[in-house]
C-alpha positions in Angstrom: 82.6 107.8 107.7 83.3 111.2 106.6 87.2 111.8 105.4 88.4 115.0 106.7 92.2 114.7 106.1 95.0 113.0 105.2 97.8 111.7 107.3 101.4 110.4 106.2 103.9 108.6 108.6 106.8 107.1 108.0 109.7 105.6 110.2 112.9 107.5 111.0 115.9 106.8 109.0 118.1 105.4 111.4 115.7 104.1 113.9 116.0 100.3 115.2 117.9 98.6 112.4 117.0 98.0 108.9 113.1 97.1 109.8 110.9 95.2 107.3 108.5 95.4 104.5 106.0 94.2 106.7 104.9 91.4 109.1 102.2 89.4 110.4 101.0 90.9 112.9 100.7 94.2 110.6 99.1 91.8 108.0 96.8 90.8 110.7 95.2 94.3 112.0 95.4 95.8 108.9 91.9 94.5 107.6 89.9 95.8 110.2 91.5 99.1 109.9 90.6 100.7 106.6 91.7 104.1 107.4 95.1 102.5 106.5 96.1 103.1 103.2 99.6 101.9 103.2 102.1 100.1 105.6 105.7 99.5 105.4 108.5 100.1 108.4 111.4 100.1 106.1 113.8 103.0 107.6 113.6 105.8 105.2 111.8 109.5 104.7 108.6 110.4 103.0 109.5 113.2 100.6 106.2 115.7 99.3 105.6 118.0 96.6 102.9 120.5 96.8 101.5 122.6 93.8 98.3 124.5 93.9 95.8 121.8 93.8 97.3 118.5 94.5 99.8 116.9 97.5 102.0 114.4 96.2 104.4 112.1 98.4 107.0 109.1 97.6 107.9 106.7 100.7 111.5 106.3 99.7 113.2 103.7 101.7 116.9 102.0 102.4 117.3 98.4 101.7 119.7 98.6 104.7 120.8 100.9 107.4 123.1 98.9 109.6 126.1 98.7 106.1 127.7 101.5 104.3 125.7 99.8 101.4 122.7 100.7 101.4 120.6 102.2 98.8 117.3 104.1 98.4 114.5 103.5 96.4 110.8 104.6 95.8 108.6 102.1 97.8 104.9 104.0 96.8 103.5 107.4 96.0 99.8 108.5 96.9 98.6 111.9 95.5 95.4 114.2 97.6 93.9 116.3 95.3 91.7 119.7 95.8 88.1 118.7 95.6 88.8 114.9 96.4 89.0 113.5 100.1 91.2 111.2 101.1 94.3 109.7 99.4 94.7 108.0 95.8 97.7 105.8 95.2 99.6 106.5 92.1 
């Protein structure tokens, strides 16, 4: 199969509670679905930085929504390049 783009999703912030890292029934379709890089419905925001050649993106999520107490961290970072299809983890 030929890899024409790239596609990144992420959950809303404040969407259905805290949400998890992941589950088992995630862990369970993932392996026949290869097109999937990366999972995790953690509520957070997928933040991007674009220079001339490359696209670069950090899933930051919040260990909690439902407190005042939350706090945000980097969860992963993938990078597309000019010239290379598809998405590289970094």
């Amino acid at each position: 199969m030929t890899t024409v783009g790239s596609e990144f999703v992420c959950t809303s912030i404040t969407s259905g509670g805290d949400g998890a890292d992941t589950s088992a029934n995630v862990q369970a379709y993932l392996p026949e679905n290869t097109h999937i890089k990366f999972f995790n419905s953690q509520r957070g925001y997928v933040r991007c930085g674009l220079t001339s050649t490359t696209c670069k993106t950090d899933y930051l999520v919040l260990s909690n929504v439902t407190t005042p107490s939350g706090t945000i961290s980097k969860r992963a970072s993938f990078v597309v390049e000019d010239g290379r299809p598809g998405i590289q983890q970094v």
